[in-house]
N, C-alpha and C positions, 0 to 999 in steps of 0.2 A: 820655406823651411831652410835654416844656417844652418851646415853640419861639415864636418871639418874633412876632405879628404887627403887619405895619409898613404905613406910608398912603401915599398919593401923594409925592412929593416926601420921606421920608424916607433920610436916609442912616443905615448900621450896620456897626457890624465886622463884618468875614467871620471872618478868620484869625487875629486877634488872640487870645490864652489860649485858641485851640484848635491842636490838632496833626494838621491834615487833611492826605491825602495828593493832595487836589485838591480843587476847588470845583465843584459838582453843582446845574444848576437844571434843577426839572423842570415842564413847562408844561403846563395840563389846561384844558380849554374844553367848554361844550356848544350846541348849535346845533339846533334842529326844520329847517334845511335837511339833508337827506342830504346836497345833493350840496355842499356847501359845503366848499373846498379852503383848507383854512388850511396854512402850513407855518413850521415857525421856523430862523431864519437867526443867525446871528453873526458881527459884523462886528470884526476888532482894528485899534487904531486908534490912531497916535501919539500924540505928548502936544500936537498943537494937535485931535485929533481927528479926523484923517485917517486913512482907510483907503488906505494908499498902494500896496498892490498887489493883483492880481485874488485869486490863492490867498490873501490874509488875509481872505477873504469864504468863509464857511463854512456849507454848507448841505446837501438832502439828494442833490444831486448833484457836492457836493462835500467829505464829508462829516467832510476830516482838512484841518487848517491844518499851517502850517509847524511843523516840529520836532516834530507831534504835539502840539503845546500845547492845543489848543480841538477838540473833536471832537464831530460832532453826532451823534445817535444818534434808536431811536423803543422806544417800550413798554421801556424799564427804569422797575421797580421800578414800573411800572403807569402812566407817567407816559405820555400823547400823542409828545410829544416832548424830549427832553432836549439839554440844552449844557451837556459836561466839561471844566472847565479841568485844567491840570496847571503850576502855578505856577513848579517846577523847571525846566520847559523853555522858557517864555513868553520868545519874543524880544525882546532886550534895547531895542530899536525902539518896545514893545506898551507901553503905558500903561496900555489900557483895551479891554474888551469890553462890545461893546451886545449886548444881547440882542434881539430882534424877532420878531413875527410879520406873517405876512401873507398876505394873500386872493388865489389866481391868479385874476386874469380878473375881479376884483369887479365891477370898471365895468362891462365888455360885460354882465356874469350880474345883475345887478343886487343883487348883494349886499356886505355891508357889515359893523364889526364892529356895528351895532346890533342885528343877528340872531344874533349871540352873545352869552352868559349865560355866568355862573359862572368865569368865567377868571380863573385863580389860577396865578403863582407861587412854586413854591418850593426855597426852597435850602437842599440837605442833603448829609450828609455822600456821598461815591459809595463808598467803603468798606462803610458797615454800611446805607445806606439814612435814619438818622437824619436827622428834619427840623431845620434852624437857624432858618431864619425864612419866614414867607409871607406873600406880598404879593395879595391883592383888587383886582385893573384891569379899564377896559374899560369899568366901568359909566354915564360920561358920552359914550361916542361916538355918535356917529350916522351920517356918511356915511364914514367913515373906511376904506380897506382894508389900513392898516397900522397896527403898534404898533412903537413904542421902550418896550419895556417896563420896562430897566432896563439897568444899567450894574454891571459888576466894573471898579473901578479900583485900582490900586494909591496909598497915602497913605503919609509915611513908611515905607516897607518894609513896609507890611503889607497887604494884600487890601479893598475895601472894599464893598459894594453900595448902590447909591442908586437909587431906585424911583422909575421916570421916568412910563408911562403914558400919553406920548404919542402922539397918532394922526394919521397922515396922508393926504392923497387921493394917489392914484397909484401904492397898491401897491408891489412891491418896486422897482420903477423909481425912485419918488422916496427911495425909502430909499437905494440906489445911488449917486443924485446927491446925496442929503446927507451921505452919507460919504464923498464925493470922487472917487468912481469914475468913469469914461468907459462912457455906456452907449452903445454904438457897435450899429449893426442886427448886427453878429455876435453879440456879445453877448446883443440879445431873441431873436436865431434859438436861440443856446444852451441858452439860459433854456426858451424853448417848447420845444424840442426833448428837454430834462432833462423838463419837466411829460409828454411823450407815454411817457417811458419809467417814468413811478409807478405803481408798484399802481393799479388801477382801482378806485374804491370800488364794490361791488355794494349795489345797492338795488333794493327793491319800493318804489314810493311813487304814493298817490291824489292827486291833487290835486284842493283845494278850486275853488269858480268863479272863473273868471277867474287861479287862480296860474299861474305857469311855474317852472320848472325846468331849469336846461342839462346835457345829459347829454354821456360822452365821444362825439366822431364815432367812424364806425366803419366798416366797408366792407360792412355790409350791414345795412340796417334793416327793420324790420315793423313794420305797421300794422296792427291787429286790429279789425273792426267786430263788438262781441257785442252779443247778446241773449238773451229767455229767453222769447217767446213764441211762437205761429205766424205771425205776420208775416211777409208779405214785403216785407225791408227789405232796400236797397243801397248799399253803400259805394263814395263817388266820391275821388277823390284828385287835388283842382287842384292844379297847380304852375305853376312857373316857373325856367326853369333858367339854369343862368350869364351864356348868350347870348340872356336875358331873352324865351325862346320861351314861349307862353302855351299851355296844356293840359289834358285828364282823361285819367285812365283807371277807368274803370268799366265794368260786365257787357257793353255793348255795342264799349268798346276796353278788351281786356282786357291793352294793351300786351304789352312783351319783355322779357327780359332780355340780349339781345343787342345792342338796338339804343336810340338814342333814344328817351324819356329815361331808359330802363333800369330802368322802373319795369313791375312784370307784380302783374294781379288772378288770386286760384289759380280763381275762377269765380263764377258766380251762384247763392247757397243756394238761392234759390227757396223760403224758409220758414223756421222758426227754426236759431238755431245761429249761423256766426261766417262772416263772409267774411275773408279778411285780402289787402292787399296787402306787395308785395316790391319792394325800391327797393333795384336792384343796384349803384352807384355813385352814392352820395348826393352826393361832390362834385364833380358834374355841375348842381346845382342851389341854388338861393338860396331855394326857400319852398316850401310844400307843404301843402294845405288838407284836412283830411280830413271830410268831412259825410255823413250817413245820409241819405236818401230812402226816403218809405214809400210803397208801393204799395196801403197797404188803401181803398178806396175814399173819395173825397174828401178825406183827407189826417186821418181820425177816427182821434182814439187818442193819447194820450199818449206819447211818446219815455221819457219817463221811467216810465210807467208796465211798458212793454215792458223795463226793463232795460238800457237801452241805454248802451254805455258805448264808447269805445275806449284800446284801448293799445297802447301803442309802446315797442318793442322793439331797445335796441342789440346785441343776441350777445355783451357785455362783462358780464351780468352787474347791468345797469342795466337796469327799467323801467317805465315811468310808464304808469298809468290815467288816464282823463278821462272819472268817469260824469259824468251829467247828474242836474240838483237841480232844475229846473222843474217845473211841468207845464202843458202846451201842445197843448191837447185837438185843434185844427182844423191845422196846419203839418205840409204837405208836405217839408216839409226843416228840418236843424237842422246847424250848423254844431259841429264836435265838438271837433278838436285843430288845431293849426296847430306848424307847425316851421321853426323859422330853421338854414339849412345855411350863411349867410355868415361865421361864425365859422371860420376854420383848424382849431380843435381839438375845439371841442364846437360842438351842437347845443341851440336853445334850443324845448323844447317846454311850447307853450302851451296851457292848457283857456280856449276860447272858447265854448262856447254859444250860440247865437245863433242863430232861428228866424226861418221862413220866413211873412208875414203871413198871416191866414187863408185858407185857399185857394188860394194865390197859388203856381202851377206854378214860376215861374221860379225859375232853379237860382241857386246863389252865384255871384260873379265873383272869383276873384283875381288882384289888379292887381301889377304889376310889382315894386312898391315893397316887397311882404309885406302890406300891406291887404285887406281886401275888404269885401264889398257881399254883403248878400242883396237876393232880389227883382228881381234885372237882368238874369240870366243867359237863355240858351235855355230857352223850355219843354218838359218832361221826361213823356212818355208812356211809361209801360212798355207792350209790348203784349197780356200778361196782364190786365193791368186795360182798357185799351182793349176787349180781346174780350168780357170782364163787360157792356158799357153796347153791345155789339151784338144 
C-alpha cells in the first residue's frame, strides 16, 4: 500500500483526483501509563475559525455533529479512535475541522502528552480502509495535555489537510476557549459527568518507588497488606477525612462499616498471610496512609525481605500493587501506599516507602494536608511481643 507521509506544518489534498465517499482519520498512540485517559474530539469551525455552536463540538459523549457531517467513533479498522467526515452533508457554515486529542484530568494526574509515544495520524479512505497519508506528532511536547493535531479544510472546492501538532496546557478546557466556546461550570459539570459515564479502563499495575497512579473513585475500596513469611505483621490505615478528623484503624480499632469513618480491618493475622482493610464510603475522606508494623522482636528483619507488598483495590476492575525495593534490616514500621480521595472522580494512589529509624517505636503521623512524618507518632506495643520480654 502507497500512502504519502507528511511533517509538521505540511498541507496536502485530500479529495482532489480522488473519489472518496468521505474523509476518514484514524488516531493510535501508545503510553506505559495504564491509566492514562487520552480521548479525541472535533471541533467545525467557520471560516474565521469559530466553533460557533455547542453541537459543532464533537466528541465521545457527543458523538454525531449536525446533519451527521463529522462523526466520531472508537476501534474501526483497529484505529484507538476515529473522526468521519461526510463532505455531502457538511454545513454550508463549516469551513474546517480540527482534529484534537486530549488528556482528562492531566494536571491534577500529573500526566502529559510527554508520556505518550508513537502517535500517529492517519487519513484513509472510510469505504475500503485504504490509507492516504500519515502524519508522526507529538514527539516535541512535554507539559502539554492537548493536541490540535490537524486540520480538514475546504480550498477551492476541494477538501484539504494541513498537519498542525500543536499542544496545549489546559486540556480540553483550553481547547474550548480557543475555538470560541463558553465554558460555563455547566458545561465542566457535563464534561466530568460524560468522563464518569466511559468504559472504565481495567488494569493490574505494579508500581515502581515512589510512582503514582490515579485510578477511577469508587464506592468501595481495599487495601490489602501481603506477605509470605511467619511474621507477625500489622496493617495500620491513617487517615484524614473531609471534616479534616485525624485517625487509625488497626487490630486494636478495627473500625466499622456503618459508622465514622467507614473504614473496617477484617482482623489481626497473627502470622503470615494478608490483612486487608475496607473503606466503605471513600468520599468521606481526603487521605489515607497505609504502613506495616512488624512485631518480630526489636523491629529485626527486612520488610522487603518478608515480601511485603500492598495493594489497593477499586471493584471497577482497576488495581495497583506497592511492593517494597529496600532493604531495611532494624525498622519497626515502613510507610507503604498513600491515596489522595480530593479529586471528584478519581483517586490518586501513591507508592511511598519510607521507614521507621532504627529502633525507633513511634508510629507515622498523617497530617492534615496528605503529608506525613515518620518517627512522631504514639509508640506502638503489641502485647504479644510485650509478653516475650516478660
Amino acid at each position: 500500500m502507497i500512502f504519502l507521509i507528511i511533517t509538521k506544518g505540511q498541507k496536502i489534498d485530500v479529495t482532489k483526483g480522488r473519489n472518496l465517499p468521505g474523509i476518514a482519520i484514524g488516531l493510535d498512540w501508545q503510553s506505559d501509563d495504564p491509566a492514562i485517559d487520552i480521548n479525541a474530539s472535533a471541533f467545525l469551525l467557520d471560516a474565521n475559525g469559530v466553533c460557533t455552536r455547542d453541537e459543532d463540538m464533537v466528541f465521545y459523549n457527543q458523538p454525531i455533529s449536525r446533519n451527521e457531517s463529522v462523526i466520531h467513533s472508537e476501534n474501526v479498522y483497529g484505529y484507538r479512535e476515529t473522526i468521519q467526515m461526510v463532505q455531502s452533508v457538511m454545513p454550508k457554515d463549516v469551513t474546517k475541522v480540527a482534529i484534537t486529542l486530549t488528556i482528562h484530568d492531566g494536571e491534577n494526574n500529573g500526566q502529559s502528552f510527554a508520556k505518550v509515544r508513537d502517535s500517529v495520524c492517519k487519513l484513509y479512505n472510510p469505504q475500503d480502509g485504504n490509507e492516504i497519508a500519515r502524519f508522526h506528532f507529538g514527539q516535541d511536547l512535554t507539559n502539554e495535555t492537548a493536541i490540535v493535531v490537524g486540520e480538514i479544510y475546504i480550498h477551492n472546492g476541494e477538501w484539504k489537510f494541513n498537519a498542525v501538532g500543536s499542544g496545549f496546557i489546559g486540556g480540553l478546557t483550553a481547547l474550548v476557549r480557543n475555538f470560541g466556546l463558553h465554558v460555563s461550570e455547566e458545561v465542566k459539570q457535563e464534561v466530568a459527568a460524560a468522563a464518569v459515564q466511559k468504559p472504565i479502563k481495567q488494569f493490574n499495575v505494579e508500581l515502581k518507588k515512589k510512582e503514582s497512579i490515579s485510578i477511577q473513585k469508587s464506592t468501595k475500596v481495599t487495601a490489602s497488606l501481603e506477605w509470605q513469611t511467619e511474621n507477625d505483621l500489622d496493617l495500620y490505615c491513617f487517615y484524614i477525612t473531609k471534616n479534616s478528623v485525624v485517625g487509625k484503624v488497626y487490630y486494636k480499632e478495627l473500625g466499622s462499616a456503618s459508622k465514622m469513618p467507614y473504614i473496617q480491618l477484617d482482623g489481626d493475622a497473627m502470622g503470615s498471610g494478608k490483612e486487608t482493610i475496607v473503606i466503605h464510603r471513600p468520599e468521606e475522606l481526603n487521605y489515607v496512609l497505609f504502613a506495616a508494623y512488624s512485631a518480630v522482636s526489636n523491629g529485626t528483619g527486612s520488610f522487603k525481605s518478608m515480601k511485603v507488598r500492598a495493594v489497593v483495590d477499586n471493584h471497577l476492575g482497576q488495581s495497583v500493587a506497592t511492593p517494597l525495593h529496600e532493604l531495611n534490616d532494624y525498622a519497626y514500621w515502613v510507610a507503604i501506599a498513600h491515596i489522595d480521595f480530593t479529586d471528584t472522580l478519581q483517586m490518586k494512589v501513591s507508592h511511598v516507602e519510607k521507614y521507621s529509624n532504627d529502633h525507633m517505636e513511634e508510629s507515622p503521623l498523617l497530617y492534615p494536608d496528605g503529608s506525613f512524618q515518620m518517627d512522631v507518632g504514639p509508640i506502638e506495643f503489641k502485647d504479644d511481643d510485650l509478653d516475650s520480654f516478660i
